[in-house]
FIDOKE-522109 format. One record per residue: residue in three letters; x, y, z of N, C-alpha, C in turn. Coordinates in steps of 0.02 Angstrom, whole numbers, padded with zeros to 5 digits, always signed. Each point is the difference from the previous one (the first is absolute). Example, Ala and Ser with C-alpha at 12.3 -4.5 7.8 and 13.67 -1.06 7.14 Angstrom:
<nodes>
ALA+00660-00284+00390-00045+00059+00000+00045+00060+00000 SER-00018+00053-00036+00042+00059+00003-00039+00055+00037 
</nodes>
This chain:
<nodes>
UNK-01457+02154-00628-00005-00069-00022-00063-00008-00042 UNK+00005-00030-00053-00044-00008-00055-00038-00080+00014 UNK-00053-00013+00025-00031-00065+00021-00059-00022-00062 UNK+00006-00070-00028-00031-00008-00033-00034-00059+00026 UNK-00059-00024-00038-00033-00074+00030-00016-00040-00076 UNK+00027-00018+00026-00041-00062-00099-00044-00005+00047 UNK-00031-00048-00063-00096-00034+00005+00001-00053+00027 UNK+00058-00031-00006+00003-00084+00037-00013+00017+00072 UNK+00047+00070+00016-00008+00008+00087-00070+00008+00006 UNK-00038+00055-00037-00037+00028+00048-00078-00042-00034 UNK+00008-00049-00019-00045-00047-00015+00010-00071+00052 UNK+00059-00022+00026+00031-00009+00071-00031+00031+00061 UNK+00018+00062+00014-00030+00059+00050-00082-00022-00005 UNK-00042+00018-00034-00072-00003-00012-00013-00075+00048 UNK+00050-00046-00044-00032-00084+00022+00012+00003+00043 UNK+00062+00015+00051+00004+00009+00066-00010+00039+00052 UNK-00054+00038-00001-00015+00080+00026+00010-00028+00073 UNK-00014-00061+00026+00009+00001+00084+00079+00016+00017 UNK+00050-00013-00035+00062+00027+00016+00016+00068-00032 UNK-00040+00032-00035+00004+00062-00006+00068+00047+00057 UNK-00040+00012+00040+00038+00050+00041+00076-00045+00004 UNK+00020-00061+00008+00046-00016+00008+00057+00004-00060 UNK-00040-00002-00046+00042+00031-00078+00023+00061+00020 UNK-00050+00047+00005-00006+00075-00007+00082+00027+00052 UNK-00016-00061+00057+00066+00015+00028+00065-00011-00037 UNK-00005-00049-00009+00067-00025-00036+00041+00035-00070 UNK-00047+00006-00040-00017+00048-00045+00050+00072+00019 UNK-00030+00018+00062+00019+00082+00026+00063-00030+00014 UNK+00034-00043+00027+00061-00014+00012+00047+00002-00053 UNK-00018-00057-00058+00044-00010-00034+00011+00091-00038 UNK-00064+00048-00022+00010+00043-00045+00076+00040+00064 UNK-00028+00012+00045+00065+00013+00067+00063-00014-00010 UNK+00017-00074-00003+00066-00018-00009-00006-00045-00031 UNK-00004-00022-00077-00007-00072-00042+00050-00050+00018 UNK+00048+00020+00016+00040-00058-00005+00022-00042+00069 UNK-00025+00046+00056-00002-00011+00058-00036-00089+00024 UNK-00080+00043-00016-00022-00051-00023-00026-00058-00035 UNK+00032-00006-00057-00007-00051-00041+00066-00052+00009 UNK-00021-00063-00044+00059-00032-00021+00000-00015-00071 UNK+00076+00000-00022-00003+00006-00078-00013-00074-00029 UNK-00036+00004-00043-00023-00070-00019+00047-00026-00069 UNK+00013-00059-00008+00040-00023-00061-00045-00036-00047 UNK+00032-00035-00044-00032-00040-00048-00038+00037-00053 UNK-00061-00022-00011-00040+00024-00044-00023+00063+00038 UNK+00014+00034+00053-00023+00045+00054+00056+00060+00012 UNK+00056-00029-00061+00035+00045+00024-00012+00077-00012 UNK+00024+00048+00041-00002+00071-00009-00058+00024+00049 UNK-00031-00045+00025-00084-00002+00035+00049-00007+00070 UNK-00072+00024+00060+00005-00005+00066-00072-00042+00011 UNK+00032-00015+00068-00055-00024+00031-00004+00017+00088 UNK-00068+00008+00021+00004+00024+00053-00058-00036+00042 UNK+00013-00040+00061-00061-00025+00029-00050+00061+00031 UNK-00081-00037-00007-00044+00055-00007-00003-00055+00113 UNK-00013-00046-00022-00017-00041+00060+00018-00075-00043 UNK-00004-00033+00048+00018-00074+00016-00022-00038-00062 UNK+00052+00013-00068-00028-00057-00063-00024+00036-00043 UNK+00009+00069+00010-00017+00075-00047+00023+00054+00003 UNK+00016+00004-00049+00060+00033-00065-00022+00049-00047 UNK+00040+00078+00005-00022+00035-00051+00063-00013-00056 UNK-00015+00010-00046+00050-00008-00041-00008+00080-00038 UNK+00085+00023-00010+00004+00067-00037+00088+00027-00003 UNK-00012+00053-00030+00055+00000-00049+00017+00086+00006 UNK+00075+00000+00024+00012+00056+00004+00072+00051-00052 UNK-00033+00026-00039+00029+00016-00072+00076+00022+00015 UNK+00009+00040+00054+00074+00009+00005+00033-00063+00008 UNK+00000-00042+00057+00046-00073+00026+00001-00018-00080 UNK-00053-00010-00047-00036-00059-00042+00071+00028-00075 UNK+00004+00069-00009+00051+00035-00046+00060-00008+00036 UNK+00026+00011+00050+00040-00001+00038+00028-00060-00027 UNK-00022-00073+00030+00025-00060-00006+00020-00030-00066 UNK-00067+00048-00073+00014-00024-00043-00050-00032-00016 UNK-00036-00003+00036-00056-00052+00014-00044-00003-00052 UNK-00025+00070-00014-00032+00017-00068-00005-00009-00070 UNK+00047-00058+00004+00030-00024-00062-00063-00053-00002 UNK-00001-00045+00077-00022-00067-00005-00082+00020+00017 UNK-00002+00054+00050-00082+00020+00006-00034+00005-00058 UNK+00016+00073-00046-00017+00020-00053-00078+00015+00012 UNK+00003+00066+00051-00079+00021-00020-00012+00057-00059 UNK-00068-00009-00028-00004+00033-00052+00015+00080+00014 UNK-00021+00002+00068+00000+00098+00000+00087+00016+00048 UNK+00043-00040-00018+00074+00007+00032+00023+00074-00037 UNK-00013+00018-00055+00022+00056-00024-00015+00054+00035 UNK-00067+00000+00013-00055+00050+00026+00023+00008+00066 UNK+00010-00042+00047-00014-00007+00059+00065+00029+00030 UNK-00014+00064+00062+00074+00008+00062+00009-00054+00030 UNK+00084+00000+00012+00031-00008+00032-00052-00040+00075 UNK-00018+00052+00034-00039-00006+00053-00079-00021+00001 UNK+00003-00033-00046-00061-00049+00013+00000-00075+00019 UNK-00062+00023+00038-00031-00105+00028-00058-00010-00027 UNK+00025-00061-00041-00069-00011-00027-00005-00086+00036 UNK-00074+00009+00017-00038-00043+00054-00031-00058-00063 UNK+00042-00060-00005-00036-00042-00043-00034-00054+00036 UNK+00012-00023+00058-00046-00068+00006-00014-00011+00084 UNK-00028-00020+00023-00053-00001+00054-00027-00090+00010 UNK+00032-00034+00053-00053-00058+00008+00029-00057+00030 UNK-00001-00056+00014+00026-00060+00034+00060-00009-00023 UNK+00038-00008+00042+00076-00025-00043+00007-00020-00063 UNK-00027-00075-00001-00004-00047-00048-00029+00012-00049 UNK-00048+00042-00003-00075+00029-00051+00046+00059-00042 UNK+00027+00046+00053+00048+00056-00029+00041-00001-00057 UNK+00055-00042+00008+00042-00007-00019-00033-00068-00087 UNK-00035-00008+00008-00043-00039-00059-00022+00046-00057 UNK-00011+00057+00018-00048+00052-00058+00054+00034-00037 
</nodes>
């Protein structure tokens, strides 16, 4: 499995270092089984997961097989989709529900 982090996360991660370890878990889960634990998000979100970190916090990320699979990639459109396996997660967003889903 090919794991990536944008900057939004791990500029997220930094601001929140007291939940650190509780990422780090979740994190190890989703790279485990992505789809297990996430839920697939719609709208402007579509092709994205989301996964509670704790109570009102949310990682947000994106797993390249489901995301081609669905088609999804049409509406995502990341720049490195050419580049990128099959089997990657890339880790885009980190933070309060409401705050998350804003950036």
């Amino acid at each position: 499995m090919d794991v990536r982090f944008e900057s939004g996360f791990l500029t997220a991660l930094r601001k929140h270092a007291s939940i650190k370890k509780l990422v780090r878990k979740k994190v190890d889960m989703i790279i485990e089984n992505p789809i297990a634990f996430g839920e697939p998000l719609k709208g402007n979100w579509q092709g994205f997961y989301s996964c509670p970190v704790k109570r009102n916090f949310i990682i947000v990320y994106l797993y390249c097989d489901v995301c081609r699979k669905k088609g999804d990639d049409s509406v995502v459109t990341c720049a490195d989709c050419g580049e990128t396996p099959d089997q990657t997660i890339k880790f885009v967003l980190l933070g309060p529900h409401d705050e998350a889903y804003m950036a």
